[in-house]
N, C-alpha and C positions, 0 to 999 in steps of 0.2 A: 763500473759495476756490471753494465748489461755484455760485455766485455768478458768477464769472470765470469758470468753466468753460463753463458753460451759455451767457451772453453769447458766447464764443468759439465756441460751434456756429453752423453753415448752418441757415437754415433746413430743408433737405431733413433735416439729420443731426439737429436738432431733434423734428423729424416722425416719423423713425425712430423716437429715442428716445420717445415715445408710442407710436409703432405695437408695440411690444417682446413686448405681450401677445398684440395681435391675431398676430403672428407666430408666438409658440410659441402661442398654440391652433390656428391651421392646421397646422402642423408635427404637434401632436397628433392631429390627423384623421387625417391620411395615415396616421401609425401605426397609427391604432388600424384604419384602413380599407387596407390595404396596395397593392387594388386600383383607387384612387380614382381617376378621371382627368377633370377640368374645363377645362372651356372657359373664357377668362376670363368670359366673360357667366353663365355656369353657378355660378362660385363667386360674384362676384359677388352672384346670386339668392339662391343657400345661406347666405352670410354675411351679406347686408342689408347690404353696401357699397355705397357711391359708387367710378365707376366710377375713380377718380380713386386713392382708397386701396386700390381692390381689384388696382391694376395694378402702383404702389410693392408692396407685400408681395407679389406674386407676385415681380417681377422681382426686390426681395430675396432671396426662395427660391429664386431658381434661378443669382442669382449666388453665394449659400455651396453651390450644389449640391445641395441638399437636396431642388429641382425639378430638372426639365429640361424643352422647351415640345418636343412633338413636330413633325413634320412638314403635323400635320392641325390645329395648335395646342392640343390637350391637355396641360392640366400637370399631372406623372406624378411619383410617388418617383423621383428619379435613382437608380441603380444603386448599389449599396454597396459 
């Protein structure tokens, strides 16, 4: 069954599903750094991503909300 499952994902939603960690330890940062605000090229650097995974797990973050990308493109803790 979990077998079927996993055949039955996207590759993107495959992807995800690997990304899962690197997501909640970002998500962890922010926390623990409440003032944090990165460029993607800046997280990127911090994390030791390809520019490729570092843009999926942003824009996951800030599709649950959890980001938001400023004006000046900084990604910030969205608003609680």
């Amino acid at each position: 069954m979990l077998t079927e499952t996993l055949e039955s994902l996207s590759a993107t939603e495959r992807r995800l599903a690997r990304l899962a960690p690197l997501v909640r330890r970002i998500e962890g940062e922010y926390h623990e750094m409440p003032g944090l605000k990165l460029t993607e090229a800046q997280a990127q650097r911090l994390w030791d991503l390809d520019s490729d995974t570092c843009h999926i797990v942003l824009v996951t973050l800030v599709r649950r909300r959890f980001l938001r990308r400023t004006a000046t493109g900084m990604y910030v803790r969205a608003a609680a």
